[in-house]
C-alpha positions as CSV (number, residue, x, y, z in Angstrom):
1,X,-22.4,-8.1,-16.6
2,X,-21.9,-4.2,-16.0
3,X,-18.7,-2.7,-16.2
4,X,-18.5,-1.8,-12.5
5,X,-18.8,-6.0,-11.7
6,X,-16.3,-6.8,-14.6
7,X,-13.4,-4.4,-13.3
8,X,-14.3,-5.2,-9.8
9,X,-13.3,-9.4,-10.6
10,X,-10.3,-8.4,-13.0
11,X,-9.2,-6.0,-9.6
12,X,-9.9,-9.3,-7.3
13,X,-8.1,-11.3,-9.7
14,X,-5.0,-9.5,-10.8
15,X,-4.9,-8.5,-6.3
16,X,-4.5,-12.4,-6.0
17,X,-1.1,-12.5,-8.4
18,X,0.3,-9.1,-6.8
19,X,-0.5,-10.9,-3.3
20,X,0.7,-14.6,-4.3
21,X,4.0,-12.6,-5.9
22,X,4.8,-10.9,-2.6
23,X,4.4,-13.5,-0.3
24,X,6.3,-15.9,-1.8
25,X,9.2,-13.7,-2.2
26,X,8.5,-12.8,1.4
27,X,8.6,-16.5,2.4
28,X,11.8,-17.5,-0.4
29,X,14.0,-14.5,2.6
30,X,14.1,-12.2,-1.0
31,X,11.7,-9.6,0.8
32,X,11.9,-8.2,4.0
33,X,8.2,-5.9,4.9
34,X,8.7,-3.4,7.3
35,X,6.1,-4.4,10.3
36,X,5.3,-0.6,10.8
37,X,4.4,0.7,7.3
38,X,2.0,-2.7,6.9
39,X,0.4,-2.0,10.5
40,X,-0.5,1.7,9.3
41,X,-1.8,0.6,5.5
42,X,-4.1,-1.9,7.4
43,X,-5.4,1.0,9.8
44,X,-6.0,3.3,7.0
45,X,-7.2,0.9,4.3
46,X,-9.8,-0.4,7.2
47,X,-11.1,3.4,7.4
48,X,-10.6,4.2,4.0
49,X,-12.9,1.5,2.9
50,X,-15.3,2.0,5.7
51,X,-15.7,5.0,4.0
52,X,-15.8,4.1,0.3
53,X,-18.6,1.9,1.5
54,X,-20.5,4.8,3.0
55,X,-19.8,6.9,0.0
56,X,-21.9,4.3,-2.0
57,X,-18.6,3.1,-4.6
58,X,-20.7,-0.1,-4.1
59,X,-18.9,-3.3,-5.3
60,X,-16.2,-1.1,-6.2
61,X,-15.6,-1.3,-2.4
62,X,-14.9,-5.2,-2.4
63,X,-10.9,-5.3,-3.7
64,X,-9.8,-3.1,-1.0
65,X,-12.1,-4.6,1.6
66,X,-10.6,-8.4,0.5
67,X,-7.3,-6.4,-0.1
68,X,-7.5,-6.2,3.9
69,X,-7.1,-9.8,4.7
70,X,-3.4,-9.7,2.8
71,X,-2.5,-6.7,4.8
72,X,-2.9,-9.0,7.7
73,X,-1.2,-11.9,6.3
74,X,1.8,-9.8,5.4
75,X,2.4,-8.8,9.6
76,X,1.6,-11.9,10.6
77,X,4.7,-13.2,8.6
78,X,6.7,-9.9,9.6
79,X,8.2,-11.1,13.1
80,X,10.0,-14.1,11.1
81,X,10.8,-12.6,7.6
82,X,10.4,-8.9,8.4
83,X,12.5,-5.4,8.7
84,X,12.2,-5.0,12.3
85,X,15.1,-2.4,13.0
86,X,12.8,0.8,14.1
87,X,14.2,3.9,14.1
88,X,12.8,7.0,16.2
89,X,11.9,8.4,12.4
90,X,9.5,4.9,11.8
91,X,8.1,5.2,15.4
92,X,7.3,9.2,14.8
93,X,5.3,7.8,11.7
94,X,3.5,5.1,13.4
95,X,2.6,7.3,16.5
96,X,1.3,9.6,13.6
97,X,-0.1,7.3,11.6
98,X,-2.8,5.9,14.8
99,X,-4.1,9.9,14.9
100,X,-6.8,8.8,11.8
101,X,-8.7,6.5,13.6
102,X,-9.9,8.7,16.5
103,X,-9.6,11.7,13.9
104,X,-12.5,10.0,11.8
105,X,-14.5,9.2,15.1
106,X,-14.3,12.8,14.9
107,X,-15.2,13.9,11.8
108,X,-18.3,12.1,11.1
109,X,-17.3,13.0,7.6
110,X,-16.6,10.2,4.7
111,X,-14.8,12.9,2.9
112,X,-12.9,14.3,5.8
113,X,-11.4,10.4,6.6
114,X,-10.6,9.7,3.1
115,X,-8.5,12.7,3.6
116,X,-6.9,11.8,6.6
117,X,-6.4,8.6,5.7
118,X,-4.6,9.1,2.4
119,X,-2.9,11.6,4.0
120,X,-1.4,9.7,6.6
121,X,-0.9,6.7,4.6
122,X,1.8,8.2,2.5
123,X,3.1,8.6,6.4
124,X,2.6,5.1,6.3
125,X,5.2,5.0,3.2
126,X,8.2,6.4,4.8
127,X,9.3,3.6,6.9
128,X,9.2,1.4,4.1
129,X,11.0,4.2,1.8
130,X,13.5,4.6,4.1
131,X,14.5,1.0,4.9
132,X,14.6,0.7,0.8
133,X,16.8,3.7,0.2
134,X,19.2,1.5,2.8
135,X,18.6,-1.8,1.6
136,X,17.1,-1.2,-2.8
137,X,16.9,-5.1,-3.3
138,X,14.7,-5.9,0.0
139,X,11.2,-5.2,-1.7
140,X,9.6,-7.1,-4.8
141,X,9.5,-4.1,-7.3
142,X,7.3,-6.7,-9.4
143,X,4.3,-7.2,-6.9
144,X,4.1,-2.8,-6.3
145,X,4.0,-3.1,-10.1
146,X,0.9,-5.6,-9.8
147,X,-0.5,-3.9,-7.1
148,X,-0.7,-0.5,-9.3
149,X,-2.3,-2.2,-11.8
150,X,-5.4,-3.5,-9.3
151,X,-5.4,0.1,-7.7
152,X,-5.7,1.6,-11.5
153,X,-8.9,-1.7,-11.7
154,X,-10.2,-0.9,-8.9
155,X,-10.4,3.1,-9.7
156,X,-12.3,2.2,-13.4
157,X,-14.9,-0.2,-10.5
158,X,-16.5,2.4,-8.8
159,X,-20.2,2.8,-9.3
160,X,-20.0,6.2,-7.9
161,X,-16.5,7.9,-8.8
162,X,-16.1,11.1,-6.5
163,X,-13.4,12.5,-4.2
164,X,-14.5,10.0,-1.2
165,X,-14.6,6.7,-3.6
166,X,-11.6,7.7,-5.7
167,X,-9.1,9.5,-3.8
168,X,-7.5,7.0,-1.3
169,X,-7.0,4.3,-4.4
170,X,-5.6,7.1,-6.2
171,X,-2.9,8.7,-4.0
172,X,-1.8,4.9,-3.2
173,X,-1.6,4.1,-6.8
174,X,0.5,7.5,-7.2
175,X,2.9,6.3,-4.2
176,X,3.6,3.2,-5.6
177,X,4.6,5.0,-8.9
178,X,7.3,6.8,-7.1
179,X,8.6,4.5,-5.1
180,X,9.3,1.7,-7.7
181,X,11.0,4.7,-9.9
182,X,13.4,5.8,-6.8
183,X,14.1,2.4,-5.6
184,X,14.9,1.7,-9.1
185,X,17.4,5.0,-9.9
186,X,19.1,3.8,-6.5
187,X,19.4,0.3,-7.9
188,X,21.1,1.6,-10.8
189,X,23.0,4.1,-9.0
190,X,24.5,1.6,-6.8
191,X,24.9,-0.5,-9.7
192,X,27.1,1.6,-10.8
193,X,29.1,3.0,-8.1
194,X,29.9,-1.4,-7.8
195,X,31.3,-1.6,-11.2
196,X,33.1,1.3,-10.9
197,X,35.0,-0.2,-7.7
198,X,35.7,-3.0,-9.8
199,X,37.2,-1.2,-12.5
């Protein structure tokens, strides 16, 4: 077994406990998705691996292409368990967000889409950022800490590691870094500003 196959099934396999972790936190009412920020990473991962594909990262492609089916999971259960309180800000980002798709048509450029893509997918973040900053304890910290660790898998997977294969996976896995870190300074910062009501 080549190293490309052997972190491509550790990817799949630690993507099934970051999946599993979420959705039953989603389902136990602990975490409430925002609808908007799932129907963007869906859009973008869908191009983004379209174009890992094309790039040739080979079966390096597979976790984000399986990862596809959770994104779709995740806003099905959104109308029931879901943030759905919109602002104009989350619709801006959403109207943005659409722009890659006929952007790549564009392009014709694998390069050029994975740029877009990860581009607009940190646009994709912001709902979900914001709605955190208002509410700390409505996302599962621990399955964003799962997921870094398959995105970090799936970067050591790739057959043919270049800007196109590696760059969409890499900005995500960045993202997720600093949003666990600010969700968890505002944790502990209202944390504190509680006990010192108390006192």
């Amino acid at each position: 077994m080549n190293t490309s196959i052997f972190f491509s099934i550790a990817a799949i396999l630690i993507g099934f406990v970051n999946y599993y972790t979420y959705l039953r936190s989603i389902v136990r009412g602990e975490t409430h998705p925002h609808l908007f920020s799932w129907l963007i990473w869906f859009v973008t991962g869908a191009v983004a691996s379209y174009a890992q594909i094309a790039g040739g990262a080979g079966i390096g492609a597979l976790p984000p292409v399986i990862s596809l089916i959770y994104f779709l999971v995740v806003i099905a259960l959104c109308p029931r368990f879901g943030y759905l309180k919109h602002s104009r800000f989350d619709w801006i980002c959403l109207v943005f967000s659409l722009l890659a798709v006929p952007l790549w048509i564009v392009s014709k450029s694998p390069l050029l889409s994975v740029i877009l893509v990860t581009a607009i997918d940190g646009i994709g973040f912001l709902p979900t950022i914001r709605k955190t900053w208002d509410l700390p304890y409505s996302e599962n910290l621990a399955s964003y800490c799962w997921g870094g660790v398959r995105l970090f898998v799936s970067l050591l997977a790739l057959e043919n590691f270049t800007a196109v294969t590696a760059l969409f996976q890499a900005s995500f896995l960045l993202l997720i870094v600093v949003f666990v870190g600010v969700t968890l300074l505002r944790r502990r910062y209202i944390s504190i500003g509680r006990s010192s009501k108390a006192i």
